[in-house]
C-alpha positions as protocol buffer text, in pm:
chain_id: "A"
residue {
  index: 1
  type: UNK
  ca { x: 9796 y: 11910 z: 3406 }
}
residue {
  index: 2
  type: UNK
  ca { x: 9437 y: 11932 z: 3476 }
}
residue {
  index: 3
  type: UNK
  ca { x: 9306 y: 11648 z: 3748 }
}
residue {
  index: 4
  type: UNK
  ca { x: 8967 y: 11773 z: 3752 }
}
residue {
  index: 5
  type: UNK
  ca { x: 8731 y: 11483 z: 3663 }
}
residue {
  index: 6
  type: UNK
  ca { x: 8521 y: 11660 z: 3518 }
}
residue {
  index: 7
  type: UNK
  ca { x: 8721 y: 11706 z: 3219 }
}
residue {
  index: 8
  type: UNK
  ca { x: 8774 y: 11267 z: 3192 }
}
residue {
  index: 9
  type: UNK
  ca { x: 8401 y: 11219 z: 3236 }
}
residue {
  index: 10
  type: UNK
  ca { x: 8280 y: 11480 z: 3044 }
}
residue {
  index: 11
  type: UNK
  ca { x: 8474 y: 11725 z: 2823 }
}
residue {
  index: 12
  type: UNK
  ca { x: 8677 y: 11394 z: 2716 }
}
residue {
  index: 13
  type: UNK
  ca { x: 8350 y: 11294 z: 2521 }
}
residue {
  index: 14
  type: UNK
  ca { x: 8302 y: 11585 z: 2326 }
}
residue {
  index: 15
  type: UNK
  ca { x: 8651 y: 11537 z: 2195 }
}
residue {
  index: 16
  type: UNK
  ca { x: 8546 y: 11211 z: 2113 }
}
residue {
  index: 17
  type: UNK
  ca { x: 8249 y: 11232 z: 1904 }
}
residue {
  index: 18
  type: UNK
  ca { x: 7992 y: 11155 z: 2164 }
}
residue {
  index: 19
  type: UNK
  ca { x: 7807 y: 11504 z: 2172 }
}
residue {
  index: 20
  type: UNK
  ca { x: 7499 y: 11346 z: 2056 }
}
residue {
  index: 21
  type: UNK
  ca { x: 7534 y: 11030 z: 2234 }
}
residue {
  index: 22
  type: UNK
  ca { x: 7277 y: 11007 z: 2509 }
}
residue {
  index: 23
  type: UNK
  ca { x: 7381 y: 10962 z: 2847 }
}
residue {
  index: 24
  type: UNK
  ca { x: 7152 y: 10943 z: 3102 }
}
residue {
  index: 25
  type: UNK
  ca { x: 6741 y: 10857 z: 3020 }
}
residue {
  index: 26
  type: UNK
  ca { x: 6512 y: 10911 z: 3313 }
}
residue {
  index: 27
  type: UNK
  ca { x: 6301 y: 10576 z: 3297 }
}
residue {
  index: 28
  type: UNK
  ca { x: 5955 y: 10666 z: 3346 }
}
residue {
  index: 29
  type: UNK
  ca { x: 5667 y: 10814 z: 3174 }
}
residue {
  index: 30
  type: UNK
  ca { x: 5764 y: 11130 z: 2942 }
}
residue {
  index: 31
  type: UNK
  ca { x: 6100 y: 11047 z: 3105 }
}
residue {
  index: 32
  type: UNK
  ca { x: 6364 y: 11333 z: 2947 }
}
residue {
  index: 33
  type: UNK
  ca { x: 6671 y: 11248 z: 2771 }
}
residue {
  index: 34
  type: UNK
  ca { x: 7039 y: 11410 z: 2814 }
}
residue {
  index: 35
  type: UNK
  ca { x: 7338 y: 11366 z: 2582 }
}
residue {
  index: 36
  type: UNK
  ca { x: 7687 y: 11405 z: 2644 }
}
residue {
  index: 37
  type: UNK
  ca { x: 7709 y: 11745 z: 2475 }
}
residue {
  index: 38
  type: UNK
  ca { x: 7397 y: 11870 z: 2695 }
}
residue {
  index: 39
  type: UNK
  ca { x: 7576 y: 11717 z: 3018 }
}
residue {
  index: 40
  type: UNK
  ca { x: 7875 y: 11928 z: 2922 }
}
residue {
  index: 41
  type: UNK
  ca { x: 7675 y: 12266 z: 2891 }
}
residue {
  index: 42
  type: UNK
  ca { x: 7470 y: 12210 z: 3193 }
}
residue {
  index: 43
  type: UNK
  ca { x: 7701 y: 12160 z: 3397 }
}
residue {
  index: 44
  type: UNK
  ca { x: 7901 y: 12434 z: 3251 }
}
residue {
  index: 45
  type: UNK
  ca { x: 7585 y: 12689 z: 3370 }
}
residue {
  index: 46
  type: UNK
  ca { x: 7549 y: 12492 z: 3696 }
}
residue {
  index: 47
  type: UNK
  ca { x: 7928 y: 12591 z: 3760 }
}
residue {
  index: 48
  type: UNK
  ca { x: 7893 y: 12957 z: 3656 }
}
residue {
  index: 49
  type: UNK
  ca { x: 7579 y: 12994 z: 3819 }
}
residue {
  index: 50
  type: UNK
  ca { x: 7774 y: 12870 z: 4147 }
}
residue {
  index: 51
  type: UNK
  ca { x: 7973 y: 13209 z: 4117 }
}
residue {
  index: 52
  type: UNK
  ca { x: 7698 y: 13380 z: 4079 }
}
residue {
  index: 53
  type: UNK
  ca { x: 7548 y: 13320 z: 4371 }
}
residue {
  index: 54
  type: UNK
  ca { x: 7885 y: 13364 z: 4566 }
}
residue {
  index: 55
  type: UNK
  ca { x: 7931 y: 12986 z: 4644 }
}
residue {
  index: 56
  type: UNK
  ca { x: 8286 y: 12971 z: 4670 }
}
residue {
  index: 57
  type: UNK
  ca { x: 8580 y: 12678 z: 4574 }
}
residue {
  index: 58
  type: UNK
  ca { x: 8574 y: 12429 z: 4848 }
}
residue {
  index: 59
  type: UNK
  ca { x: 8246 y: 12509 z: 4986 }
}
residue {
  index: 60
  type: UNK
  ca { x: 7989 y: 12217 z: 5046 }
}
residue {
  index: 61
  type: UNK
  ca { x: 7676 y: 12175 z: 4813 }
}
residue {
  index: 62
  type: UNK
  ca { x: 7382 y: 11922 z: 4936 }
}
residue {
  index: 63
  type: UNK
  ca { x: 7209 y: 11691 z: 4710 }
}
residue {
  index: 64
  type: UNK
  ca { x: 6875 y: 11642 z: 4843 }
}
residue {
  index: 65
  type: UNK
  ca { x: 6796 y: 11512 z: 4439 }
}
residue {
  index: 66
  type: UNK
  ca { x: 6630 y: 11223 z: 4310 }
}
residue {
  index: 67
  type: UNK
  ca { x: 6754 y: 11048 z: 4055 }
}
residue {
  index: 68
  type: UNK
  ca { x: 6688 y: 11260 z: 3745 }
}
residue {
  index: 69
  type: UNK
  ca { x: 6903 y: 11440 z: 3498 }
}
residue {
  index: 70
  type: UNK
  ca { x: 6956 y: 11760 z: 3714 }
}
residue {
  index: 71
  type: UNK
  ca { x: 7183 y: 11506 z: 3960 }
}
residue {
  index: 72
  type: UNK
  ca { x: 7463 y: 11455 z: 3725 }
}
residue {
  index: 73
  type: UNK
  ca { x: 7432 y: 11829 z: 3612 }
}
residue {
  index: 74
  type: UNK
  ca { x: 7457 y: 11988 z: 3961 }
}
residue {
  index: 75
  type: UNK
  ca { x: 7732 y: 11724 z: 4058 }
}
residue {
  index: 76
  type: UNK
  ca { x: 7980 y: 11799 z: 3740 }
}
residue {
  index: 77
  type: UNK
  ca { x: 7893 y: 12149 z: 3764 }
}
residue {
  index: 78
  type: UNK
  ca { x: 8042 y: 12147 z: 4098 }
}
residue {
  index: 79
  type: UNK
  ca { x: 8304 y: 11989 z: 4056 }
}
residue {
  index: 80
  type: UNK
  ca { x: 8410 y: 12198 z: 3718 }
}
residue {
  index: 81
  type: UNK
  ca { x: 8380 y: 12470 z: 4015 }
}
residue {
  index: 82
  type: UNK
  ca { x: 8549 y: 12351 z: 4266 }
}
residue {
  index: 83
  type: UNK
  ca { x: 8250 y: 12325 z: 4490 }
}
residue {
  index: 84
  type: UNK
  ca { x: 8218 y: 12020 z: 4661 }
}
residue {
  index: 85
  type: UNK
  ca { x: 7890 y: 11835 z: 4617 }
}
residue {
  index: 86
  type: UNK
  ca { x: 7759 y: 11608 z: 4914 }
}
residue {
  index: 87
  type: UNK
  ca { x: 7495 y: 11340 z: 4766 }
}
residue {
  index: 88
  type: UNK
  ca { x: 7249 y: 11291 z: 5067 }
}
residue {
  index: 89
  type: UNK
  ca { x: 7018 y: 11004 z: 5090 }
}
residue {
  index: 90
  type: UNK
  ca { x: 6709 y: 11086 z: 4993 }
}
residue {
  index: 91
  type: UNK
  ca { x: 6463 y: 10864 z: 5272 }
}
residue {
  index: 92
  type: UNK
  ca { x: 6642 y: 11022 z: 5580 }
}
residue {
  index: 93
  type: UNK
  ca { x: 6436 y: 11193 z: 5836 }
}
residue {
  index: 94
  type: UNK
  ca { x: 6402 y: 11592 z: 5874 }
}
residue {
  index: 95
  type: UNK
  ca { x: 6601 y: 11543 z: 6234 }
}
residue {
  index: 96
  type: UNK
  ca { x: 6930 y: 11392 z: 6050 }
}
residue {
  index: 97
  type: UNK
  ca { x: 6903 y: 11635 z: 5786 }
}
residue {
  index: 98
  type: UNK
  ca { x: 6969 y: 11868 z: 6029 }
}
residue {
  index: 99
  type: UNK
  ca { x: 7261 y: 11703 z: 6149 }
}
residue {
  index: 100
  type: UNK
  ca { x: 7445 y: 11656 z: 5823 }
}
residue {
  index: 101
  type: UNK
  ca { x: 7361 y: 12007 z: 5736 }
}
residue {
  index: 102
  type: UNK
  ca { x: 7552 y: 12111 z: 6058 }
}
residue {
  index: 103
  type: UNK
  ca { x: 7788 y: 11917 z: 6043 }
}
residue {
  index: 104
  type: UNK
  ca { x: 7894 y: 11928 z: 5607 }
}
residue {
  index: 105
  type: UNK
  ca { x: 7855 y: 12339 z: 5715 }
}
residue {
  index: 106
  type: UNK
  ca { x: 7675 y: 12325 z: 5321 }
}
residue {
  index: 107
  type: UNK
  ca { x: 7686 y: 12690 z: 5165 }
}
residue {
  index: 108
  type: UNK
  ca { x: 7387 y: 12578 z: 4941 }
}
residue {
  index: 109
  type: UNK
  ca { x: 7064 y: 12298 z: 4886 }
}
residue {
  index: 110
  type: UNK
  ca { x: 6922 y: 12178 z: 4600 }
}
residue {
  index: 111
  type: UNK
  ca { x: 6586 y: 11974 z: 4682 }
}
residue {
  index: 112
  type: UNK
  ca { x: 6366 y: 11821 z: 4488 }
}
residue {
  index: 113
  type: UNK
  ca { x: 6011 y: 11906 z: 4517 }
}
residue {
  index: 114
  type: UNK
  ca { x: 5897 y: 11562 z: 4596 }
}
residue {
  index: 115
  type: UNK
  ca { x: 6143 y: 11625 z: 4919 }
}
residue {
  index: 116
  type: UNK
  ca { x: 6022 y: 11974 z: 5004 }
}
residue {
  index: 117
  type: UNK
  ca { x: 5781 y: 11882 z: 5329 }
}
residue {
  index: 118
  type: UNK
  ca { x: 6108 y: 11705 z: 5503 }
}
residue {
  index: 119
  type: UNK
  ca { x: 6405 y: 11843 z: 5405 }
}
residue {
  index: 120
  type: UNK
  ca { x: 6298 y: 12269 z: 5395 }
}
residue {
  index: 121
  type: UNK
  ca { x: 6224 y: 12269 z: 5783 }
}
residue {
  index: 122
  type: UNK
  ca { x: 6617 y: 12104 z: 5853 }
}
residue {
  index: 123
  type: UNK
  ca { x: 6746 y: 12352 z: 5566 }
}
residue {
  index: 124
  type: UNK
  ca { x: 6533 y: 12660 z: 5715 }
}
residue {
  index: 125
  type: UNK
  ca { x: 6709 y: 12543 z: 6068 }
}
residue {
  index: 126
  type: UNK
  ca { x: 7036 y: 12576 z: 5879 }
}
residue {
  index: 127
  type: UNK
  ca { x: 7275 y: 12863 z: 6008 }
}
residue {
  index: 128
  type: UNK
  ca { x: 7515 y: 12785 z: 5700 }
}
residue {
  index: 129
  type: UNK
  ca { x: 7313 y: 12784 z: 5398 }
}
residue {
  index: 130
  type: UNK
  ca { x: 7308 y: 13076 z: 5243 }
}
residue {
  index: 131
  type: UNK
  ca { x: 7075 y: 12900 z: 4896 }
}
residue {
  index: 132
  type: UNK
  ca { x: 6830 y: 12697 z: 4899 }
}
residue {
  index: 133
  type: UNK
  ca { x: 6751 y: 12561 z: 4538 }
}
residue {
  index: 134
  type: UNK
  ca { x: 6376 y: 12392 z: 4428 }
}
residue {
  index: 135
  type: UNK
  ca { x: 6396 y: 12125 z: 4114 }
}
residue {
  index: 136
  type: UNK
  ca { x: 6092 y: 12093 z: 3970 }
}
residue {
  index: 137
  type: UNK
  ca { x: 5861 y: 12344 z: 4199 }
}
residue {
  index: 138
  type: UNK
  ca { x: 5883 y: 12639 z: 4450 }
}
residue {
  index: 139
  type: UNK
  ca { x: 5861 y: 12756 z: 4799 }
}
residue {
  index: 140
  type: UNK
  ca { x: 5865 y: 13080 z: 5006 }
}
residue {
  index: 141
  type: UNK
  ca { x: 6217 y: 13177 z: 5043 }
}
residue {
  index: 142
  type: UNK
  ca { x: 6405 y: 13011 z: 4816 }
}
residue {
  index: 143
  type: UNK
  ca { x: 6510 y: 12987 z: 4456 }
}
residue {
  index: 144
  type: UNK
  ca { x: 6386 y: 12791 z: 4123 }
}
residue {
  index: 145
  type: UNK
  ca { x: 6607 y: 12576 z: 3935 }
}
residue {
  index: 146
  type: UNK
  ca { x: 6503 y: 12715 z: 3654 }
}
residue {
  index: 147
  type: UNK
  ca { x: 6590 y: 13062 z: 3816 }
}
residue {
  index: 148
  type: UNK
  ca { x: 6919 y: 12956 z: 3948 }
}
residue {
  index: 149
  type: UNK
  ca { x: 7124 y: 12853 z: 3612 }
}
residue {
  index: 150
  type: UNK
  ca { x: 6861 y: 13135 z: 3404 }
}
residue {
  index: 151
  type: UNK
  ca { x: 7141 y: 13308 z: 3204 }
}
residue {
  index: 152
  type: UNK
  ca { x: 7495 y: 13142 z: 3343 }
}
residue {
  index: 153
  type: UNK
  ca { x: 7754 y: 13109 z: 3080 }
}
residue {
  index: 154
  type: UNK
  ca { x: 7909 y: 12759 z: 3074 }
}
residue {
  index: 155
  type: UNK
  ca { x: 8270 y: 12743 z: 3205 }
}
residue {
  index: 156
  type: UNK
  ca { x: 8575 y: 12485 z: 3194 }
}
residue {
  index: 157
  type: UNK
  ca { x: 8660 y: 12296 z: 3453 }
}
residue {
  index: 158
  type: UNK
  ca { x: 8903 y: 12493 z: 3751 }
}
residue {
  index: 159
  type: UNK
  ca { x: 9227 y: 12349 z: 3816 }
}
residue {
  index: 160
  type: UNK
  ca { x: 9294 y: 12119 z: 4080 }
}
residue {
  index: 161
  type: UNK
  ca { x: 9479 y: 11833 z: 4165 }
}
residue {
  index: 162
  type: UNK
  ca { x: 9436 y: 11423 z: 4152 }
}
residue {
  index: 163
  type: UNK
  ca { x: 9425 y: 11447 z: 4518 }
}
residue {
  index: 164
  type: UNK
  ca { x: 9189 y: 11730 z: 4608 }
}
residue {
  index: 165
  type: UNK
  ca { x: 8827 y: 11656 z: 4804 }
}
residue {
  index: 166
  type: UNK
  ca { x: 8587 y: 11622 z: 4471 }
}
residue {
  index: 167
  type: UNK
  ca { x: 8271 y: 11498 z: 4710 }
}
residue {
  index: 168
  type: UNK
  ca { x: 8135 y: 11375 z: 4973 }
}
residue {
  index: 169
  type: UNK
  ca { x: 7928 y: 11085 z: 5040 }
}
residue {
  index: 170
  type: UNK
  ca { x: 7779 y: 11014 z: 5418 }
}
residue {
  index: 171
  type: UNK
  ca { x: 7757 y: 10682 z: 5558 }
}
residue {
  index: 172
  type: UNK
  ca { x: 7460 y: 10502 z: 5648 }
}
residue {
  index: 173
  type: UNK
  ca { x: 7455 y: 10616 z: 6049 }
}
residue {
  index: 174
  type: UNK
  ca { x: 7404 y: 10207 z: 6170 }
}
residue {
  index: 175
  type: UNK
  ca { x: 7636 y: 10327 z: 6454 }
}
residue {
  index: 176
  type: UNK
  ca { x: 7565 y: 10634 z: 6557 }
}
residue {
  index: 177
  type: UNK
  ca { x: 7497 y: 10932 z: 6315 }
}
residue {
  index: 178
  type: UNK
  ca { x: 7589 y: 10975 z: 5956 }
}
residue {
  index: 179
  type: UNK
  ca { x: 7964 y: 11056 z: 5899 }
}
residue {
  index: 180
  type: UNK
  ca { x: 8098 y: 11203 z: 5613 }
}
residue {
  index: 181
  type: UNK
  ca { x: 8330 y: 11072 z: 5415 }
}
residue {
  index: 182
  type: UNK
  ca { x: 8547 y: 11249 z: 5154 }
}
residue {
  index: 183
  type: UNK
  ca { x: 8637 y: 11117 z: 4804 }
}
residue {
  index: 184
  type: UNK
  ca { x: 8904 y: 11293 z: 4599 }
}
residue {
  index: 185
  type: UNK
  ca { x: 8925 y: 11355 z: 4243 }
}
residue {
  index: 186
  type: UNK
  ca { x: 9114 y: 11082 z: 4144 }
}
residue {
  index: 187
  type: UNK
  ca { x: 8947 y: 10780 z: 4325 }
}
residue {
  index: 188
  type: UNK
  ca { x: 8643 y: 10829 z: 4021 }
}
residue {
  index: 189
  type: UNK
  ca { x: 8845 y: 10743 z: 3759 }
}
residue {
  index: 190
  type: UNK
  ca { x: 9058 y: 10479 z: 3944 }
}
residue {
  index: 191
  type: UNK
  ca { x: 8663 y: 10228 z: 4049 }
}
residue {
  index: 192
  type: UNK
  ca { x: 8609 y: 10307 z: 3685 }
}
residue {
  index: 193
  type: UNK
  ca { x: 8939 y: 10137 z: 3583 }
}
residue {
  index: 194
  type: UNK
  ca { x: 8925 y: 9854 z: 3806 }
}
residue {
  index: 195
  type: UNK
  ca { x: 8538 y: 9774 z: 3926 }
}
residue {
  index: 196
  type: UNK
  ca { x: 8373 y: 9956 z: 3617 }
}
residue {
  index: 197
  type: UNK
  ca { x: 8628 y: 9778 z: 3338 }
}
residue {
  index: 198
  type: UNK
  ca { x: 8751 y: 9469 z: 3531 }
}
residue {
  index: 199
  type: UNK
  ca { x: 8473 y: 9320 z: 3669 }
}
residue {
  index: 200
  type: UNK
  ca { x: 8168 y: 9457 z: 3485 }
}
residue {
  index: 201
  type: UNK
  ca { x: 8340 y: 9504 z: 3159 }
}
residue {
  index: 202
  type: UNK
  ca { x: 8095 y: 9774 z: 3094 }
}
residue {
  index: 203
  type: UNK
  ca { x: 8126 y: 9890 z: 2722 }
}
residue {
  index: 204
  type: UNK
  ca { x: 7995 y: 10196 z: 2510 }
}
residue {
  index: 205
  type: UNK
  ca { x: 7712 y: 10048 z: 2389 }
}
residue {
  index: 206
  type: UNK
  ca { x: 7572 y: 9961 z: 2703 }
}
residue {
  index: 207
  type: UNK
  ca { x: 7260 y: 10067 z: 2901 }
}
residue {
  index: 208
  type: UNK
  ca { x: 7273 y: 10045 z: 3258 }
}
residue {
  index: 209
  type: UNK
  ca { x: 7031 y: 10052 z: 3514 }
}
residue {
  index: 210
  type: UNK
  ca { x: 7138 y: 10028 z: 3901 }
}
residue {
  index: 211
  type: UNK
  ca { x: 6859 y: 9977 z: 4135 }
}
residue {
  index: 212
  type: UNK
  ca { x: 7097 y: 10187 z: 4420 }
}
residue {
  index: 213
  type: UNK
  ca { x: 7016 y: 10529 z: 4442 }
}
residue {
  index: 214
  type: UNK
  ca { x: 7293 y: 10785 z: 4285 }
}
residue {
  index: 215
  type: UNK
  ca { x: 7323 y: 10887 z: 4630 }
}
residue {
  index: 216
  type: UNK
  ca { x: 7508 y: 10532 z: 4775 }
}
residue {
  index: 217
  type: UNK
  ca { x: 7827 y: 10473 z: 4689 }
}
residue {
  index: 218
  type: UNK
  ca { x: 7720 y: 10176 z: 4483 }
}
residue {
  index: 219
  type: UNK
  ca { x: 7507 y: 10347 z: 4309 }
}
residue {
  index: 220
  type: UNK
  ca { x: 7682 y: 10653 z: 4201 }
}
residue {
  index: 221
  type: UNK
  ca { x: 7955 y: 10416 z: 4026 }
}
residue {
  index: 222
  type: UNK
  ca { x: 7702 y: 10173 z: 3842 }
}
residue {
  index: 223
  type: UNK
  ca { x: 7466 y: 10441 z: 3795 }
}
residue {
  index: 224
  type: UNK
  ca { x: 7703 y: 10734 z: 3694 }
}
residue {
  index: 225
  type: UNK
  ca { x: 8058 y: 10749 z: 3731 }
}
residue {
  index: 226
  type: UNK
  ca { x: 8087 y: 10384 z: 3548 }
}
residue {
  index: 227
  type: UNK
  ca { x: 7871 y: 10459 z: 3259 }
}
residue {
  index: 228
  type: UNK
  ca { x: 8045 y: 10786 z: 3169 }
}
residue {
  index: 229
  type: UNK
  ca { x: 8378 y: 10666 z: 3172 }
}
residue {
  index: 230
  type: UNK
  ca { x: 8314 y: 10467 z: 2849 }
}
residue {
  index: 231
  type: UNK
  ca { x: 8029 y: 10703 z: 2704 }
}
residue {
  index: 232
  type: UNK
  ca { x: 7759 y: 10439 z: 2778 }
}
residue {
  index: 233
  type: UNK
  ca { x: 7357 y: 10560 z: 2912 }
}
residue {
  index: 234
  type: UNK
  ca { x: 7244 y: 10536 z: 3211 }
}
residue {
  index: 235
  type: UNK
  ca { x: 6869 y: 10500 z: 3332 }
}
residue {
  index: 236
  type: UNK
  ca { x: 6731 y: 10702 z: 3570 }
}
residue {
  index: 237
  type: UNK
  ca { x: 6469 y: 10602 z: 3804 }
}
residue {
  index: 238
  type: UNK
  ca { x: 6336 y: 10878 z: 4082 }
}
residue {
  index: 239
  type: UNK
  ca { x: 6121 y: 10697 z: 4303 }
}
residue {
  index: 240
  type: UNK
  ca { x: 6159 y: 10395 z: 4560 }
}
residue {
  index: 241
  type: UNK
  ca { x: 6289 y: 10037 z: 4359 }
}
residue {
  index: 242
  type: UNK
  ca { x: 6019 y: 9766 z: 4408 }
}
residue {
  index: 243
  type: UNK
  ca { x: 6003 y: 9414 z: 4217 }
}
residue {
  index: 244
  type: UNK
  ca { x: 5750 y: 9516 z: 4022 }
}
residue {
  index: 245
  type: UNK
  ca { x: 5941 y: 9878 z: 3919 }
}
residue {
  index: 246
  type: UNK
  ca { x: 6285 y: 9743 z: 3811 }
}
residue {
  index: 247
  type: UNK
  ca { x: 6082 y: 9433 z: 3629 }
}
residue {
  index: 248
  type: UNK
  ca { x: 5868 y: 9716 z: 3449 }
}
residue {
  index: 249
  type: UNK
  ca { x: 6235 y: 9895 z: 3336 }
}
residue {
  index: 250
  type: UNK
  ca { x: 6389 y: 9615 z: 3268 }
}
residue {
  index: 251
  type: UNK
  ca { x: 6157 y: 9488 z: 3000 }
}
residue {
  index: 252
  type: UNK
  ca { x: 6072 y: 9856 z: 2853 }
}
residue {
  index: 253
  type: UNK
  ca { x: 6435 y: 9967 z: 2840 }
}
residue {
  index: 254
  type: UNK
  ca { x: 6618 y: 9649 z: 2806 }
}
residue {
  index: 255
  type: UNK
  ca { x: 6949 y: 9753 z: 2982 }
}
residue {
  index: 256
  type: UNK
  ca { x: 7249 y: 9509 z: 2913 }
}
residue {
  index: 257
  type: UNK
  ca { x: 7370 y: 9572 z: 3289 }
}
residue {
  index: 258
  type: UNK
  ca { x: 7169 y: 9565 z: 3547 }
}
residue {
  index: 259
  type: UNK
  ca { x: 7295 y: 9653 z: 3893 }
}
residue {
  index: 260
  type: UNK
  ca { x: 7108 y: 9502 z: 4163 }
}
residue {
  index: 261
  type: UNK
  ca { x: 7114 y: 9498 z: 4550 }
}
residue {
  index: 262
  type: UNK
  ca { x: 7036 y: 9189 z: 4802 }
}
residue {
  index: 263
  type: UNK
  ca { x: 6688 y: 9263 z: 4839 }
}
């Protein structure tokens, strides 16, 4: 049997009618749309184009990313791989980048253009990346997006076991620096059948929006991992959360769960 979970969250919904369904909208002006059956493809390339560019099963994969539909597509894709994806926070400081860099020993970068003028100079400094991947612009040495997945075939899902490293998250460094932490395939499904279905009873037809980044722990659940384990959309919002930002989304897109944090 195949534990890959990319095949529960999202091959499962193509056998299940949901091709069409969307499931993630970015929440903003011109905002894009992706459905289910998109997701699958996408990642699909995103996996191939992994082997393409000789980044290898168990390797590490940064995600300096907003939150915007490339996220879900480069983290799927590497998991249908077998390339582990490392979600980094996005507000960190060029010095720690080049500590988790180090220390996750990533093979390849995807940054978003918004993050090119503090995460490039920790990523140039890296002796371990061998790819350095733009979303949504370019720079002097490194690759386009668009360039990147230009002509991958999509592929299934690997192999791999319930209990194989699927991701890794990093912890907030309140103690000292950021320490990554390692998730295995399994433990997505299991917050989805306890937190996601227990607690917030989320439901197909819902629309969720999580004011935590994809990149927390928190967030990637409410704003990802829940969602797709009942074929519900998620909204997307790339920049910083303010009052008047998740009021604004709230009334124009109307979610029926809203995720929120203390602040």
């Amino acid at each position: 049997m195949n534990d890959n979970a990319a095949n529960w969250f999202v091959g499962r919904h193509l056998n299940e009618g949901r091709s069409d369904k969307v499931a993630f909208k970015e929440a903003w002006s011109n905002g894009r749309e992706l459905t289910y059956g998109a997701l699958a493809k996408q990642s699909g390339e995103v996996a191939t184009a992994f082997a393409n560019a000789d980044i290898n099963r168990e390797e590490r994969a940064a995600m300096f990313v907003l939150d915007q539909i490339e996220f879900p597509c480069i983290f799927w894709g590497a998991l249908k791989a077998g390339v582990q994806p490392v979600a980094l926070n996005t507000l960190l400081s060029t010095d720690v980048y080049r500590t988790i860099l180090n220390d996750s020993r990533a093979a390849i970068a995807f940054i978003s253009a918004e993050l090119l003028d503090v995460v490039l100079p920790a990523a140039k400094d890296s002796s371990h990346l061998r790819k350095i991947v733009v979303i949504g612009g370019e720079a002097p040495g490194t690759t386009a997006w668009s360039d990147f997945i230009k002509d991958a075939t999509p592929m299934s899902a690997i192999e791999c076991s319930g209990d194989e490293i699927a991701f890794w998250l990093y912890s907030s460094g309140s103690t000292g620096n950021p320490k990554g932490v390692r998730h295995v395939h399994d433990a997505l499904r299991v917050t989805c059948d306890t937190y996601g279905s227990q607690v917030l009873g989320i439901r197909e037809d819902d629309t969720i929006y999580s004011a935590a980044k994809l990149f927390f722990a928190y967030g990637l659940g409410n704003g990802m991992s829940f969602p797709q384990s009942v074929g519900a959309t998620a909204l997307l919002y790339n920049a910083r959360p303010t009052p008047d930002s998740v009021s604004a989304i709230l009334d124009e897109y109307k979610p029926t769960l809203f995720c929120g944090v203390p602040t």
